[in-house]
C-alpha positions as CSV (number, residue, x, y, z in Angstrom):
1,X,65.8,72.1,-90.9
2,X,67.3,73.8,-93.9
3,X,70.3,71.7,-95.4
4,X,73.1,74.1,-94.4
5,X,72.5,74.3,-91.1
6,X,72.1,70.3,-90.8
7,X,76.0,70.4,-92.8
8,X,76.9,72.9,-89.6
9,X,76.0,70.9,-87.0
10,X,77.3,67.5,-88.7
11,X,81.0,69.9,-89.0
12,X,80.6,70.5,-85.5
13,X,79.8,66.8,-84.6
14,X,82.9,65.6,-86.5
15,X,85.5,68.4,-84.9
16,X,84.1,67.0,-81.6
17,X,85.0,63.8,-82.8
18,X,88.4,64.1,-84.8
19,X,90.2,61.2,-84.0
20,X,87.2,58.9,-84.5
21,X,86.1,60.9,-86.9
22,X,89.8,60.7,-89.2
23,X,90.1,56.7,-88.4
24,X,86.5,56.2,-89.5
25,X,87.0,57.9,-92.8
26,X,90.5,56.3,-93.1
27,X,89.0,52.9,-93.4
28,X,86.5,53.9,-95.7
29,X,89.3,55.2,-97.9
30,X,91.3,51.8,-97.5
31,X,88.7,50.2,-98.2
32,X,87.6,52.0,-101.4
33,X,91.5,51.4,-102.5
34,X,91.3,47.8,-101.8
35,X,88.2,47.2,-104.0
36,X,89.1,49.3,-106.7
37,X,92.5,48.4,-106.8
38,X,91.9,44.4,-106.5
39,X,88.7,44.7,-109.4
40,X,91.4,46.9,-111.5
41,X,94.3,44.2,-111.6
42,X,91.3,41.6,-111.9
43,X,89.7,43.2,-115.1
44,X,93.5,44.3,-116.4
45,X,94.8,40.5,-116.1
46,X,91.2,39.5,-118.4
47,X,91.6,41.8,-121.1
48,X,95.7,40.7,-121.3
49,X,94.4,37.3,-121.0
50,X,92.4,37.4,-123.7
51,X,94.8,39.7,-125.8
52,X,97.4,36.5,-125.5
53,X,94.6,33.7,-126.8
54,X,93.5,35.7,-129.4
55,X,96.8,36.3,-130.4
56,X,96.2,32.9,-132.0
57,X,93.2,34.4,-133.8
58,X,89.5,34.8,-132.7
59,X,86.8,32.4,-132.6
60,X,88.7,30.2,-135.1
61,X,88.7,26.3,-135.5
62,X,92.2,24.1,-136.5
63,X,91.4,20.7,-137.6
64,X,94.2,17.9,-137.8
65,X,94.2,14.8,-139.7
66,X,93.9,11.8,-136.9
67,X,94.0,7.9,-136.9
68,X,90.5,5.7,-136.8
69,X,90.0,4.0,-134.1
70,X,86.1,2.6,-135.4
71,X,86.3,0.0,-138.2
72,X,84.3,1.4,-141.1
73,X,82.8,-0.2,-144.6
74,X,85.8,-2.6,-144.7
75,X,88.5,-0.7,-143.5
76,X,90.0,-1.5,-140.4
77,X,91.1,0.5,-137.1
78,X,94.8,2.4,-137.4
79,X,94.0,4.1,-140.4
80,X,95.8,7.7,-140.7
81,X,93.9,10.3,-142.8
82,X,95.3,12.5,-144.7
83,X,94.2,16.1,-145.9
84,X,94.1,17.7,-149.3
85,X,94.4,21.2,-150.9
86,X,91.2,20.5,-152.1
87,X,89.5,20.2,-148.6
88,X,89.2,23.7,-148.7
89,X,86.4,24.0,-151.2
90,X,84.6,21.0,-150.4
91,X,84.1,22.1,-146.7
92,X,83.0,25.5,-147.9
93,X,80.4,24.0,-150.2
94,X,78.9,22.2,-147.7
95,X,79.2,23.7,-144.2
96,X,77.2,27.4,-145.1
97,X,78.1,28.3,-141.7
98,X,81.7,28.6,-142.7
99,X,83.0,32.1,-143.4
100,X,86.5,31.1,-144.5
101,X,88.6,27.9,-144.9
102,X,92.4,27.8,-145.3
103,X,94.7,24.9,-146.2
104,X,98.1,24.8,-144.3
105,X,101.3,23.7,-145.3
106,X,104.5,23.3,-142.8
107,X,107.9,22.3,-142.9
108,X,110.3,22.1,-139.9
109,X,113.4,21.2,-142.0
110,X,113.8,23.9,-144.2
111,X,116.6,26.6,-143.8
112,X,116.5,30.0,-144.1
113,X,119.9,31.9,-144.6
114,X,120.8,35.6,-144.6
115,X,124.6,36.4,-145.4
116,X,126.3,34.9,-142.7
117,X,123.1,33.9,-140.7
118,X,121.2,30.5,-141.0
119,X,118.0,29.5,-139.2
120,X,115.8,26.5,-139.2
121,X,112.4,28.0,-138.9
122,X,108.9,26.4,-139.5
123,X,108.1,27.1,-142.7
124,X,104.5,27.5,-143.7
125,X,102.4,27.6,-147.4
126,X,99.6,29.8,-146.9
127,X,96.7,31.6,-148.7
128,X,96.3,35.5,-148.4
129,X,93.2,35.4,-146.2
130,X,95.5,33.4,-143.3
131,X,96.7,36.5,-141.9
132,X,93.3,38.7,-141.3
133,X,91.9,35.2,-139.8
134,X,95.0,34.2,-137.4
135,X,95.7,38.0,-136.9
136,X,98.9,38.9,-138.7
137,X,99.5,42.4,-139.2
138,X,102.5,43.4,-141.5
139,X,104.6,46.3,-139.7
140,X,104.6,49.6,-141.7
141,X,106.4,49.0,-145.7
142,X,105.5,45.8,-146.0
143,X,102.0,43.6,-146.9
144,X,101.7,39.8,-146.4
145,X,100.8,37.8,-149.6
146,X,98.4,38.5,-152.1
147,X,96.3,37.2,-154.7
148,X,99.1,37.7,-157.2
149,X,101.6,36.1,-155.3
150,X,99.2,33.0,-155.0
151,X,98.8,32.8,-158.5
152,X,101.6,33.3,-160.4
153,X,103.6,31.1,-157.7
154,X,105.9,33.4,-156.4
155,X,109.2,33.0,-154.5
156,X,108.1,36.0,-152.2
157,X,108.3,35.3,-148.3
158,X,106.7,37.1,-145.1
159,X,108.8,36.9,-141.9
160,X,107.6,36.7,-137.9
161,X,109.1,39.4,-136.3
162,X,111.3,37.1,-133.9
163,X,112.8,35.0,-137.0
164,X,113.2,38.5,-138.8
165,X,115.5,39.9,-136.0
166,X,117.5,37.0,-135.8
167,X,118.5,37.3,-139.6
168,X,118.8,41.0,-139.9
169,X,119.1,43.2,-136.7
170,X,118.1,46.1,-136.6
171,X,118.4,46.3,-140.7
172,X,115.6,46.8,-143.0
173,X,114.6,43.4,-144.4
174,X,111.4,44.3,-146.7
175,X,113.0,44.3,-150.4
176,X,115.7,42.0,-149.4
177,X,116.3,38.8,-150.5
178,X,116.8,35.8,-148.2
179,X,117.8,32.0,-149.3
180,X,115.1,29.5,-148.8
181,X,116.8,26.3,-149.5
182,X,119.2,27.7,-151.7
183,X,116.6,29.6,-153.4
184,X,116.5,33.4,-153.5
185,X,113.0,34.7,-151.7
186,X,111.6,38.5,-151.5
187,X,110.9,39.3,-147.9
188,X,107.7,41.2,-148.7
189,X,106.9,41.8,-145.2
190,X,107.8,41.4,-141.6
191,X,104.6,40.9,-138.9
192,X,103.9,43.0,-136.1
193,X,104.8,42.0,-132.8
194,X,102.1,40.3,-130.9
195,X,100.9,39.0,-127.4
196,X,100.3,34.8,-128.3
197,X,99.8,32.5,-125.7
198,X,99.4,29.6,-127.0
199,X,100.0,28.2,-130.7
200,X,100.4,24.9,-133.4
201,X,103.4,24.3,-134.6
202,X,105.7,27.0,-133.4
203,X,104.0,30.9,-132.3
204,X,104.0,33.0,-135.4
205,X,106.8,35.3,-134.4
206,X,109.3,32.3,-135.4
207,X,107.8,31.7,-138.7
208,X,108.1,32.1,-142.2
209,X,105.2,32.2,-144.5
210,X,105.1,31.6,-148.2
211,X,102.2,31.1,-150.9
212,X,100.1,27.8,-150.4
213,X,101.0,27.5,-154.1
214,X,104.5,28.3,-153.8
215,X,104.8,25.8,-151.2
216,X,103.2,23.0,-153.6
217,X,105.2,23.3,-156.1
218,X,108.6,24.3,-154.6
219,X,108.0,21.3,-152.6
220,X,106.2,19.1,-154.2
221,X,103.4,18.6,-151.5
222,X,99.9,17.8,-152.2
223,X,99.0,16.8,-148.6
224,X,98.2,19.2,-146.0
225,X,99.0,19.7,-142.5
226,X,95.6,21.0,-141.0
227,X,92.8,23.5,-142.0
228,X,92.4,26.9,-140.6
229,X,88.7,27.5,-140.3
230,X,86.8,31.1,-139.4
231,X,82.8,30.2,-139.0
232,X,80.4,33.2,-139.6
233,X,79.1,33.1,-136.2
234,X,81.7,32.2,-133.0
235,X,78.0,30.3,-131.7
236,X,78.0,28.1,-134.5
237,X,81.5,26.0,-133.9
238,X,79.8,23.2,-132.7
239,X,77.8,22.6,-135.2
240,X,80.6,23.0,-137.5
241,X,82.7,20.7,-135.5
242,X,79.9,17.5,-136.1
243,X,79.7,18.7,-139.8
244,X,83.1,18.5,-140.2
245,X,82.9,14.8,-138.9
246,X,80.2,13.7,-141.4
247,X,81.5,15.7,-144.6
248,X,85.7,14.6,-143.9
249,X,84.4,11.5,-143.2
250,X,81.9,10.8,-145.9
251,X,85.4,11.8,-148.1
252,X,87.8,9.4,-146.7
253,X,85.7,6.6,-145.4
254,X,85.5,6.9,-141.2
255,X,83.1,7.1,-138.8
256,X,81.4,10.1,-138.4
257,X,81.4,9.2,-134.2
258,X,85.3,8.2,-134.7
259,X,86.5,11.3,-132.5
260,X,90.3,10.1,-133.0
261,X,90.1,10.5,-136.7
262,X,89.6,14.2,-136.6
263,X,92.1,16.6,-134.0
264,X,89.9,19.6,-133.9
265,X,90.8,22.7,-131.4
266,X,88.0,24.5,-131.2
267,X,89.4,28.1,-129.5
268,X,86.1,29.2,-128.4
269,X,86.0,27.1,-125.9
270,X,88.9,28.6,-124.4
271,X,87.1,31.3,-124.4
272,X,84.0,30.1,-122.9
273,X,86.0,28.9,-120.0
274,X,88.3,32.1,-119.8
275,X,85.1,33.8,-119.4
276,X,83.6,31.6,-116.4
277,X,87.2,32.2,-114.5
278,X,87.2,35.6,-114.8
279,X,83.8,36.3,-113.7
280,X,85.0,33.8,-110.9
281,X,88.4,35.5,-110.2
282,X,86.8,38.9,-110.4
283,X,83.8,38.1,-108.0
284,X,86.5,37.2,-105.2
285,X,88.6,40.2,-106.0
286,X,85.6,42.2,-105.2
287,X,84.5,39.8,-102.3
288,X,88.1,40.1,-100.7
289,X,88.3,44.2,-101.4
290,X,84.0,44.1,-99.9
291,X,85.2,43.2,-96.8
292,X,88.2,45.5,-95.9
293,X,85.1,47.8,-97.0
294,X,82.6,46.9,-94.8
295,X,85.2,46.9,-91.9
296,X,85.1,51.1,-92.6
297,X,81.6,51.2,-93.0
298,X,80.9,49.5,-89.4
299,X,83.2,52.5,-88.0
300,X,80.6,55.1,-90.0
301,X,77.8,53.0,-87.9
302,X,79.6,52.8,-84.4
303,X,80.1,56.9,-85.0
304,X,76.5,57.6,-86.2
305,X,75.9,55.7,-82.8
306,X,77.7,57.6,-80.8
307,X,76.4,60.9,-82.4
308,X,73.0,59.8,-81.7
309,X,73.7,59.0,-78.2
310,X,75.2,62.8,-77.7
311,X,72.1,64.3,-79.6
312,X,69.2,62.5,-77.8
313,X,68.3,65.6,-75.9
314,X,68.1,67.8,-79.7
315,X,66.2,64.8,-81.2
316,X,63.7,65.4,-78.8
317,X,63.4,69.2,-79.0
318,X,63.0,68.6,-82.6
319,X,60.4,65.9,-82.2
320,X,58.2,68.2,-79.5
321,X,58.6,71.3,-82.0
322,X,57.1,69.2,-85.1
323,X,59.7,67.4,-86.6
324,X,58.5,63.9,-88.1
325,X,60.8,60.7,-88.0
326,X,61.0,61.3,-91.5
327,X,63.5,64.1,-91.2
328,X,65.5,62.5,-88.1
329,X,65.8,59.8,-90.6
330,X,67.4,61.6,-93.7
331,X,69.4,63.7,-91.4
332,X,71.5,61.4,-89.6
333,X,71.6,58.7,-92.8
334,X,72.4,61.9,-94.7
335,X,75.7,62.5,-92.3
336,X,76.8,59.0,-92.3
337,X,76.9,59.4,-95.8
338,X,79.1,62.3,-96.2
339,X,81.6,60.5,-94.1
340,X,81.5,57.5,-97.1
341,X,81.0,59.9,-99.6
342,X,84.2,61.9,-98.3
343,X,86.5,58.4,-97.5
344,X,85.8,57.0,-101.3
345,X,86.5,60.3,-102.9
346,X,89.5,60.2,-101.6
347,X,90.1,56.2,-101.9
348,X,89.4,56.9,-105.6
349,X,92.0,59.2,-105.9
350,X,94.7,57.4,-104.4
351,X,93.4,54.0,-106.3
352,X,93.7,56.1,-109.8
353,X,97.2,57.3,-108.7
354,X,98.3,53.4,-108.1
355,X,97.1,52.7,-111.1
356,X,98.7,54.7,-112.8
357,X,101.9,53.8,-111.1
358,X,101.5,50.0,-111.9
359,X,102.2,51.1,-115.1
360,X,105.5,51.8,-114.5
361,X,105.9,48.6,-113.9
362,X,107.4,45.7,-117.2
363,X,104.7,43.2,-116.7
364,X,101.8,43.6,-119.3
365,X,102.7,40.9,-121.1
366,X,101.8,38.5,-118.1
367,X,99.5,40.2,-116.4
368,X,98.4,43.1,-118.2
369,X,98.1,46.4,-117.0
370,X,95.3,47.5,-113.9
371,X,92.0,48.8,-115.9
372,X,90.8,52.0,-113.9
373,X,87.8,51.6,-116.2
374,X,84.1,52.8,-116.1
375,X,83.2,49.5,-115.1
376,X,85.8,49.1,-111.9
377,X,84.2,52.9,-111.2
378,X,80.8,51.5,-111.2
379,X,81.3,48.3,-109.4
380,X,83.0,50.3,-106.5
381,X,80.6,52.4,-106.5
382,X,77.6,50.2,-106.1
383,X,79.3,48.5,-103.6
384,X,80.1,51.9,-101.4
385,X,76.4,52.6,-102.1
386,X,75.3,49.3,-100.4
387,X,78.0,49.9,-97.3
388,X,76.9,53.6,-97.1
389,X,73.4,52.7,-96.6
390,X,73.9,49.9,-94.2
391,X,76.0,52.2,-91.9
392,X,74.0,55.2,-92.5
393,X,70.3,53.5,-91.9
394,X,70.8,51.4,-89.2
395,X,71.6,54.3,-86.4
396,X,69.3,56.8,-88.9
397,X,66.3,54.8,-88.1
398,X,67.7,54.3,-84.2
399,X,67.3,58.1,-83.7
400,X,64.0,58.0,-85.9
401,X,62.4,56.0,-83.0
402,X,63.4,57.4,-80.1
403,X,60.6,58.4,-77.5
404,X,60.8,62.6,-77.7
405,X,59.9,62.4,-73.6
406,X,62.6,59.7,-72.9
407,X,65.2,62.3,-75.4
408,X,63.9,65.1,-72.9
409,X,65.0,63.7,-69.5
410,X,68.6,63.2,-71.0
């Protein structure tokens, strides 16, 4: 039977069968809402997720000075350890796997005073190659420090973009000078706002950053507060992590398998388990949107039954005249698959347009923003394939097997 014909008689079928007809492709369209909808909030709230935690910076390391807890070579248990500037370069020497190392400063007494206005910030010494590691970005007319500014020791600060409001408004603050202390600073930059989630210290909005140098000699510190480390590979951290016992250690006299005399958050496995709850979460999104979906697709099957039961007598004709099981077959699963075909076309639509109107909403910072994104599309889609073939086959093959004598006598 040629195709357009077939497409006539199914267009007959369905104006014999409006109101069934209607509701069944209603609850294929739910359906197709629900899963998009639910795998669209699910993928939005990961990639805000993980927008917030690498706000911190990505696939870093922070290592804290801790207390033994082993007795080791003649030193007893309590003993704190204490980090030096130098650190730095004996850790790059011998971990290769590092990519960058950065000593770390900070002072929560210091106060910071604009005019009128007078803060209490953290303030924190740091090298140049902190910000591309922890993710600062300087807004537009300003920079963060330099190699100059490291070397030649000067009074030049960078401000988080929280602590910079609070000084100055709505004023311009790059080129100005603030008081550090009762020292004059530059504000060379201010830092772009940014999604963080989770910090050391204080979040870097409420900071103020200064040369590592600066800090040493302004304040006379030697010791450090922790080390920033960036390895070359994010697979590599542990590794890292026992190196960093056996090379700190071999320095200040601990047990390498003292865990208390090291602190070391390592952020990739936050992501590791981010990753394991989202593919969680997002399986049950698609789980809970399935079965509103498969709810439709048993209406497309109880229809395609009932159309099979009204068209017993043509099956037959068509069986008597020639017509193999093979083409009773595609016909019918090729009708119940119009009616999914039409239902998530227009599920799709109305998913997109709810999408876009979550948008509308204030809430990406919490839960990010719906992701209509090839991927949702995809998903949805593999899932309407699986329903459409299940309600399509089933009463397809039904019809195929019919008896053409027994489709005669109807």
């Amino acid at each position: 039977m040629p195709l357009w014909i077939a497409l006539q008689e199914f267009w007959h079928d369905l104006r014999q069968q409006k109101l069934r007809a209607f509701l069944t492709i209603l609850g294929i369209t739910w359906g197709t809402v629900a899963v998009v909808v639910l795998l669209a909030f699910g993928f939005g709230f990961k990639k805000q997720t993980e927008k917030n935690m690498h706000g911190l910076g990505e696939a870093i390391t922070i290592v804290f000075p801790g207390q033994t807890t082993k007795p080791y070579q003649g030193f007893g248990i309590g003993r704190w350890i204490r980090f030096h500037m130098e650190d730095a370069d004996l850790l790059a020497r011998e971990i290769p796997q590092i990519h960058t190392v950065c000593p770390e400063f900070a002072r929560w007494n210091s106060t910071v005073r604009y005019r009128d206005k007078q803060i209490k910030p953290l303030v924190s010494g740091v090298p140049p190659e902190y910000a591309e590691i922890r993710n600062i970005f300087p807004q537009p007319g300003g920079r963060f420090i330099n190699l100059l500014d490291e070397r030649h020791r000067r009074h030049v600060i960078f401000l988080g973009d929280s602590l910079k409001y609070l000084l100055f408004g709505n004023k311009k603050a790059v080129g100005q000078y603030v008081s550090l202390d009762g020292v004059p600073f530059l504000v060379i930059g201010v830092m772009q706002h940014k999604n963080q989630n989770s910090s050391y210290n204080r979040r870097d909005e409420d900071r103020a950053f200064i040369p590592l140098s600066t800090f040493s000699t302004f304040y006379g510190e030697k010791i450090i507060n922790n080390l920033v480390i960036k390895p070359k590979d994010p697979r590599l951290s542990p590794h890292i992590t026992e190196r960093l016992y056996q090379v700190l250690g071999r320095k200040y006299r601990f047990d390498p398998t003292d865990k208390n005399a090291l602190f070391i958050w390592d952020t990739t496995e936050f992501d590791k388990i981010a990753l394991y709850f989202f593919l969680g979460f997002n399986l049950f999104m698609a789980i809970v949107g399935s079965l509103t979906l498969i709810v439709g697709g048993i209406g497309v099957a109880n229809i395609m039954y009932v159309v099979v039961q009204e068209r017993m007598r043509e099956i037959g004709i068509r069986r008597a005249v020639g017509a193999k099981r093979l083409h009773i077959l595609a016909q019918f699963f090729l009708e119940a698959f119009a009616i999914v075909l039409a239902g998530s076309l227009l599920g799709f639509s109305i998913a997109w347009a709810l999408t876009r109107l979550a948008r509308l909403i204030p809430m990406e910072r919490y839960m990010g923003y719906p992701e209509f994104s090839p991927t949702v599309v995809l998903i949805a889609s593999l899932i309407l394939g699986a329903v459409a073939f299940a309600a399509g086959f089933f009463p397809a093959r039904r019809a195929a097997r019919l008896d053409p004598v027994q489709c005669l006598r109807q």
